[in-house]
Backbone as a printed PyTorch tensor [residue, N CA C, xyz], in Angstrom:
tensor([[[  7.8910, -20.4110, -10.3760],
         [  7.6080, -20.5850, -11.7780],
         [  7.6020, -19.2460, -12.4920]],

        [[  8.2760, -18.1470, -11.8190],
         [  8.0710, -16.9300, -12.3670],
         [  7.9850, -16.6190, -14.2300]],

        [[  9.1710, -17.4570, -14.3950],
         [  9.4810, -17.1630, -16.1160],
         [  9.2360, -18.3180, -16.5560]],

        [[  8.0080, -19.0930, -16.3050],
         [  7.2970, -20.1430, -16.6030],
         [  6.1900, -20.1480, -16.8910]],

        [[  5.0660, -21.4170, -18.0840],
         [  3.4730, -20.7650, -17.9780],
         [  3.5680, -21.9410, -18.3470]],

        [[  2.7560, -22.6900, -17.3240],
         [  1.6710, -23.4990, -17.8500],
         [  0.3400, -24.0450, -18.4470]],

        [[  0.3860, -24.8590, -19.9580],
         [ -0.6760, -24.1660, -20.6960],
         [ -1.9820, -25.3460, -19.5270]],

        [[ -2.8370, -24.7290, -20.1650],
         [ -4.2560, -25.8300, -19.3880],
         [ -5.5840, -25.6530, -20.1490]],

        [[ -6.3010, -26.1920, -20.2990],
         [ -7.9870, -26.1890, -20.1860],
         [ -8.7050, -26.3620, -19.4520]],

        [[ -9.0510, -25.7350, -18.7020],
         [-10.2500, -26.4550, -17.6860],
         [-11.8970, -26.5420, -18.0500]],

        [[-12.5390, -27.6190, -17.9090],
         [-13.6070, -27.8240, -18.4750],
         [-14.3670, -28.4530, -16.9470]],

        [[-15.5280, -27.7170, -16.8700],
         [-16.2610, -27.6110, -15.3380],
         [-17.2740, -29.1580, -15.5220]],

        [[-17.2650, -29.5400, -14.4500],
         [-18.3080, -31.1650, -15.3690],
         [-19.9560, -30.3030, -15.8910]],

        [[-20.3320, -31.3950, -16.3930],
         [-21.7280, -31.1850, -17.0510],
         [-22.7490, -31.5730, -15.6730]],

        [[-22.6700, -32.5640, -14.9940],
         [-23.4370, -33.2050, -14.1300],
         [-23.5280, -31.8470, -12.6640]],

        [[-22.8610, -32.0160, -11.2470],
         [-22.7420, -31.0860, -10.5920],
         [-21.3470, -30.6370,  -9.8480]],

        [[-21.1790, -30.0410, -10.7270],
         [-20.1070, -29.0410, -10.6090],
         [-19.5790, -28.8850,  -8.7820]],

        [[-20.4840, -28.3510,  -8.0400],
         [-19.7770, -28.5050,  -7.0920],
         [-20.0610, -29.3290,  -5.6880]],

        [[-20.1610, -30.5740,  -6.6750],
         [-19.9920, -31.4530,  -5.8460],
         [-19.2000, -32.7890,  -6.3710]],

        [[-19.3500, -32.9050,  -7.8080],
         [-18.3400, -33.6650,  -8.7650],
         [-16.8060, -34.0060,  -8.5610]],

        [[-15.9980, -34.8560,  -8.6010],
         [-14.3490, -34.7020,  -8.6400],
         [-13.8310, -33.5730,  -9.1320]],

        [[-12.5650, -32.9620,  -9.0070],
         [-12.1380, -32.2290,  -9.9480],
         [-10.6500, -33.2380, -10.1130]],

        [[-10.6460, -33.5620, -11.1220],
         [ -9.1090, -34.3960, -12.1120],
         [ -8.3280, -33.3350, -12.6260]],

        [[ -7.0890, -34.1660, -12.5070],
         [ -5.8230, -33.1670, -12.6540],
         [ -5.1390, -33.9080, -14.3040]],

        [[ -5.1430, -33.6430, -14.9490],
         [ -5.1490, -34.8440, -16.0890],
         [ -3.5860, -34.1320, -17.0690]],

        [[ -2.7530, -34.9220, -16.7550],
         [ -1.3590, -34.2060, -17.2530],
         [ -1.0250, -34.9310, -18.7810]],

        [[ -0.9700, -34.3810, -19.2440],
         [ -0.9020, -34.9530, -20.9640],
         [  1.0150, -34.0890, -21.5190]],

        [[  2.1340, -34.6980, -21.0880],
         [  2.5950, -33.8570, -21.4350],
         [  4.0710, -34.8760, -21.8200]],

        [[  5.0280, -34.7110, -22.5320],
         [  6.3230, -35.3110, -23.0950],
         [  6.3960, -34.6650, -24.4590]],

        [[  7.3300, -34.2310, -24.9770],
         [  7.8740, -34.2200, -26.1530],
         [  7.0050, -33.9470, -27.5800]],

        [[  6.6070, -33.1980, -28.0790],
         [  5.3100, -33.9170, -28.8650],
         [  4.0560, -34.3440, -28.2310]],

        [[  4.0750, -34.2400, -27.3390],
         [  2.1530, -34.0710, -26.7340],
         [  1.9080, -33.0320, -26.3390]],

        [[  0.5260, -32.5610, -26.3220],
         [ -0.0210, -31.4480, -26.0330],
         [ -1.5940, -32.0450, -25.0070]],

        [[ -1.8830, -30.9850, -24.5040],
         [ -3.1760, -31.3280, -23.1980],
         [ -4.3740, -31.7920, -24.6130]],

        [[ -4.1040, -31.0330, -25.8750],
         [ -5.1170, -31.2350, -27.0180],
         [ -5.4590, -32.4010, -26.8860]],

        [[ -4.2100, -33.1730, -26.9560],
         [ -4.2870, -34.8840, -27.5650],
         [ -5.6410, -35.3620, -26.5760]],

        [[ -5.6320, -35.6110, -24.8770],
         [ -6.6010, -36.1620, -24.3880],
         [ -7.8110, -35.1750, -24.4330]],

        [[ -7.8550, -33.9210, -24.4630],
         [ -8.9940, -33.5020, -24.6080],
         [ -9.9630, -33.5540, -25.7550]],

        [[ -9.0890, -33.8480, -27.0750],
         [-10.1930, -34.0430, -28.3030],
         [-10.4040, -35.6990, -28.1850]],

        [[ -9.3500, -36.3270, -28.3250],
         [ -9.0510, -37.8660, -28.6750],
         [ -9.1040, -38.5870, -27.2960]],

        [[ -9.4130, -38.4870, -26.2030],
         [ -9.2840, -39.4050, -24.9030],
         [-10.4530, -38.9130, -24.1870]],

        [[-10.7580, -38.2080, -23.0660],
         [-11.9140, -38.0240, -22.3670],
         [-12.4810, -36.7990, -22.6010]],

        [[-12.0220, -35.7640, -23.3490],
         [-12.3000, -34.6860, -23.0650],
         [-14.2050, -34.6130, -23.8690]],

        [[-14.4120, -33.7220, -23.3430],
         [-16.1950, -33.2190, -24.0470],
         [-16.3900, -33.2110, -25.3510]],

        [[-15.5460, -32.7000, -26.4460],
         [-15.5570, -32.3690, -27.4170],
         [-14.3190, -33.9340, -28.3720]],

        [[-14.7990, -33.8340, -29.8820],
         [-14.3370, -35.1070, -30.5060],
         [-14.5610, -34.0750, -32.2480]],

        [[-13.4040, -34.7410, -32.4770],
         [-13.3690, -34.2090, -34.2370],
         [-14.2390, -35.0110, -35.1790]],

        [[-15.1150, -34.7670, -35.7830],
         [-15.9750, -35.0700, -36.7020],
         [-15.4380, -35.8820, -37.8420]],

        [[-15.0740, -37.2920, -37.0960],
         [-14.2600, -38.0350, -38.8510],
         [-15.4290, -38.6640, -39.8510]],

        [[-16.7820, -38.7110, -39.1320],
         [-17.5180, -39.5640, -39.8110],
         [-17.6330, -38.7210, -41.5340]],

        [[-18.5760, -37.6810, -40.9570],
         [-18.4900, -36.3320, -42.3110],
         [-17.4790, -35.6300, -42.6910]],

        [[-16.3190, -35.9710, -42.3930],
         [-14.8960, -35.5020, -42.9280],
         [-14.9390, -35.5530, -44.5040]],

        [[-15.0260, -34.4540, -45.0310],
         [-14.2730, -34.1960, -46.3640],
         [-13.4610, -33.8120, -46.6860]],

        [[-12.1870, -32.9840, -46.1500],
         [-11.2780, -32.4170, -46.0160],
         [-11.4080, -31.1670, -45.3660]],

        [[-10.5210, -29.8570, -45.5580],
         [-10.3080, -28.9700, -45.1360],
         [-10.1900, -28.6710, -43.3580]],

        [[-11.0460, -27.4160, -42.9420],
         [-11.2800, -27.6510, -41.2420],
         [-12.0260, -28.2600, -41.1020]],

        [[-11.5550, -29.3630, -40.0860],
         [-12.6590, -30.2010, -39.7760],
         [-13.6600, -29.7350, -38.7380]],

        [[-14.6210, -30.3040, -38.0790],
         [-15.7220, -30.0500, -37.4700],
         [-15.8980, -30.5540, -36.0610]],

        [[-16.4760, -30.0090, -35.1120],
         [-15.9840, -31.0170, -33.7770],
         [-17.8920, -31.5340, -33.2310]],

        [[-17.8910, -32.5700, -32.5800],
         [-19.2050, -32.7790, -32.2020],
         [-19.0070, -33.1690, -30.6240]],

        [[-19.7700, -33.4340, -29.4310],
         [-19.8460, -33.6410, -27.9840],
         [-19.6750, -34.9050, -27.9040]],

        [[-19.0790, -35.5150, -27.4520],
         [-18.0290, -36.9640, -27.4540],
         [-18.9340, -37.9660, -26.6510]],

        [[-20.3510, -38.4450, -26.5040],
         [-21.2320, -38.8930, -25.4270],
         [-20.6890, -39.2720, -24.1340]],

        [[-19.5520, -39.9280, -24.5810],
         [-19.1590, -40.7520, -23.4120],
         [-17.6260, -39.7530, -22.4470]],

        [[-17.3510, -38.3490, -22.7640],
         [-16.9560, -38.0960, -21.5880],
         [-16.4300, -38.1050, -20.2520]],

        [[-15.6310, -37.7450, -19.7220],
         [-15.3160, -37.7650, -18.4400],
         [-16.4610, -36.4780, -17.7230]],

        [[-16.2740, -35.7860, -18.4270],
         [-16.6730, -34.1470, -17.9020],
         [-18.4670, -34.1720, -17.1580]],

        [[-18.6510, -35.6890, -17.8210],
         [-20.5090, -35.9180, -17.5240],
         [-20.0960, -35.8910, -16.4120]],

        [[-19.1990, -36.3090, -15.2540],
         [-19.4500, -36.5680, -13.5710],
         [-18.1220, -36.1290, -13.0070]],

        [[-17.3390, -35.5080, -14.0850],
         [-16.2680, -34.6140, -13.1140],
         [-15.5670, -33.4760, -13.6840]],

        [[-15.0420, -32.0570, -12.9350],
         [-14.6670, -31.1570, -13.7240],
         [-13.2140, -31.6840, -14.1770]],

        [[-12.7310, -30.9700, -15.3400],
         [-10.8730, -31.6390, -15.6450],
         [-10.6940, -30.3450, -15.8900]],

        [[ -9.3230, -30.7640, -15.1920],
         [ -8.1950, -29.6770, -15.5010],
         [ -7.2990, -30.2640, -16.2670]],

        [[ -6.7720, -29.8140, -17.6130],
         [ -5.8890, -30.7500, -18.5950],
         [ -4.9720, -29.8820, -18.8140]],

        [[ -3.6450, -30.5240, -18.3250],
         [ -2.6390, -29.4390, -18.4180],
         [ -1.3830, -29.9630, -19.0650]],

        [[ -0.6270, -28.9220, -19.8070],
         [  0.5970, -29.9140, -20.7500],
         [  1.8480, -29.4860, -19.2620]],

        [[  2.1170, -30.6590, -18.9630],
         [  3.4060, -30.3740, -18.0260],
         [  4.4720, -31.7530, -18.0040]],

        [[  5.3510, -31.4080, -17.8910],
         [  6.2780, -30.4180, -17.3160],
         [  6.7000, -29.2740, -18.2350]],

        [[  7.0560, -28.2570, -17.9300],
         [  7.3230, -27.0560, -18.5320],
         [  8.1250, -27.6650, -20.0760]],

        [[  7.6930, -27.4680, -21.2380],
         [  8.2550, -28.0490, -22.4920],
         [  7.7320, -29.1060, -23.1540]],

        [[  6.5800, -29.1860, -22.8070],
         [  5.8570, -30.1390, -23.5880],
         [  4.5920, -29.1420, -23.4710]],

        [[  3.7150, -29.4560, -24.5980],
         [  2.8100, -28.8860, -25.4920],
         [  3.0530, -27.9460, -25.7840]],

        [[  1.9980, -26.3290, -25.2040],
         [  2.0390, -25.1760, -25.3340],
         [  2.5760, -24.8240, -23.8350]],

        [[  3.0070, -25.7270, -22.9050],
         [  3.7240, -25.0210, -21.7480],
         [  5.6180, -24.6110, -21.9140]],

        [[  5.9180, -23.6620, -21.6400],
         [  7.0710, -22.8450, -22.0730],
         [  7.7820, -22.4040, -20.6700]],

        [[  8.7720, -21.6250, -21.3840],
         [  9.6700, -20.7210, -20.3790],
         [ 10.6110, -19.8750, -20.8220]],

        [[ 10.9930, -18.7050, -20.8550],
         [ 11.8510, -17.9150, -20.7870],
         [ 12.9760, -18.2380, -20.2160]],

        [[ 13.5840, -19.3130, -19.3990],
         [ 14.5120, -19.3600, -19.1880],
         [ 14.5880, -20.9820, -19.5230]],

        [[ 15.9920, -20.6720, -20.6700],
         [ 16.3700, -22.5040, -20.7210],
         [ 16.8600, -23.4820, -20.1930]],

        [[ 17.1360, -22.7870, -18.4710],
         [ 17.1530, -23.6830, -17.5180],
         [ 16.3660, -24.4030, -17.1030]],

        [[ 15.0880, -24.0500, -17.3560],
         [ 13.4740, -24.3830, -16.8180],
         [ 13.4730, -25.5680, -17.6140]],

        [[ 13.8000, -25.8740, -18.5430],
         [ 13.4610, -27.3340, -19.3850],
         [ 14.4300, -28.7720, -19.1510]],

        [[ 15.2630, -28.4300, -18.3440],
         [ 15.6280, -29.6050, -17.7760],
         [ 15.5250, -29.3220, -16.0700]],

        [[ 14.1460, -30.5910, -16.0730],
         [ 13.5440, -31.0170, -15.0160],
         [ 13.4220, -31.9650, -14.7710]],

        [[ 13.6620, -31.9120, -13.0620],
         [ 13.4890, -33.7970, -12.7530],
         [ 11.8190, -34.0950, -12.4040]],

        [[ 11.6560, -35.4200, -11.8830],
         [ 10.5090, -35.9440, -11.7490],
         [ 10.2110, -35.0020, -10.4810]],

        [[ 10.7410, -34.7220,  -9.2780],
         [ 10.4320, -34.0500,  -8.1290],
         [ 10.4850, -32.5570,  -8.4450]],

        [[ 10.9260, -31.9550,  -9.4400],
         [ 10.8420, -30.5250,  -9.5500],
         [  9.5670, -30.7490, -10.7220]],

        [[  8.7800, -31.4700, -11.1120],
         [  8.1420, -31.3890, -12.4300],
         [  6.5030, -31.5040, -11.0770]],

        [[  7.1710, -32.6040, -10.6500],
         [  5.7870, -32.4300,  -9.4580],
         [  5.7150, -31.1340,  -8.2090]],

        [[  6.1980, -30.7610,  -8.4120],
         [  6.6310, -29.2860,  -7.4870],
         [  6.0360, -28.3180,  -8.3080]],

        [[  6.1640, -28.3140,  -9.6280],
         [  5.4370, -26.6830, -10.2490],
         [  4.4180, -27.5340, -10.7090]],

        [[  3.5400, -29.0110, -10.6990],
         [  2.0400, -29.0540, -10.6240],
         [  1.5620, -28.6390,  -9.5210]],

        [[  2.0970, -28.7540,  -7.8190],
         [  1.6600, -28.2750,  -6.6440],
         [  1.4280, -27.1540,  -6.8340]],

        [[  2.3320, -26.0970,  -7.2750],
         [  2.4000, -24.8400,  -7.3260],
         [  1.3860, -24.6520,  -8.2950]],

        [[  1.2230, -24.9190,  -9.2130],
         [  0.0270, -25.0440,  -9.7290],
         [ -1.1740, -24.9260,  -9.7060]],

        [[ -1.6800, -26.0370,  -8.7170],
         [ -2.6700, -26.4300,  -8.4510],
         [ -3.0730, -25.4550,  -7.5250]],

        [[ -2.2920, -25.2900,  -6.5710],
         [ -2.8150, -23.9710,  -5.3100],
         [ -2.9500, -23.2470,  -6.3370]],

        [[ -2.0770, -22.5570,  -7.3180],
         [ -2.9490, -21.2180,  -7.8530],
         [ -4.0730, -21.1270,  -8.3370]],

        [[ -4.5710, -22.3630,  -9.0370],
         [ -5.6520, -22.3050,  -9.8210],
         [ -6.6860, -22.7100,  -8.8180]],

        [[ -6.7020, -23.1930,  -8.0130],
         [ -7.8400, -23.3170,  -6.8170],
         [ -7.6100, -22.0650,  -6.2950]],

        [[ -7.1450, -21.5240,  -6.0270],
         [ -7.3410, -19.7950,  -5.8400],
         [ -7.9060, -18.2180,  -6.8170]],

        [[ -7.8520, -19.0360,  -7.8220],
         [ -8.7650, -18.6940,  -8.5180],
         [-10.2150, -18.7240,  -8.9570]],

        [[-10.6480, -17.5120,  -9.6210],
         [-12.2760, -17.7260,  -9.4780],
         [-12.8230, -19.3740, -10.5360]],

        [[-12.0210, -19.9940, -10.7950],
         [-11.5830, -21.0910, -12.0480],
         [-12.5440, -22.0450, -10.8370]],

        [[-12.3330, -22.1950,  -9.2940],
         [-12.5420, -23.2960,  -8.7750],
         [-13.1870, -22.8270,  -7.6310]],

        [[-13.7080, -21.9760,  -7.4250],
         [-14.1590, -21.3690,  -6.4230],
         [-15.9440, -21.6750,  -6.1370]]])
């Protein structure tokens, strides 16, 4: 994945961390971004429509969560959807077995990091 980056959030659970699931949660095609499930689907955090008046809106803690009983990793993949990119425009046409090949690659890195340790 050298001239590749995959974007992500990782959000550690609220409950116990290391003993909780950790979810791999791929939010990614054309026009989606990892944003979409992390504000609008499970993620911790939720946009404030009730007191919406315009301008920036406001975010509040979403009760119902995934993150209460497991950490997520929310990542836009395959390379070209959300904020995940590449320097080379070969990298954006990918099949289903090379798209699951740089989440593997992936995943070992970021469990090798102090992210999961």
């Amino acid at each position: 994945m050298g001239s590749s980056e995959l974007f992500y959030l990782f959000v550690k659970s609220q409950g116990n961390p290391e003993m909780d699931p950790l979810l791999y949660y791929i939010v990614g095609g054309p026009g989606c971004a990892t944003l979409n499930g992390f504000l609008f689907q499970t993620g911790p955090l939720q946009f404030d429509e009730i007191d919406y008046t315009g301008g920036l809106p406001t975010l509040h803690l979403y009760p119902y969560t995934w993150t209460k009983s497991a950490s997520i990793i929310f990542v836009d993949a395959p390379i070209g959807s959300g904020y995940s990119y590449s320097t080379n425009p070969a990298d954006y046409e990918i099949s289903d077995l090379q798209s699951a090949n740089q989440s593997y690659i992936f995943i070992r890195e970021v469990s090798e990091s102090c992210y999961l340790k």
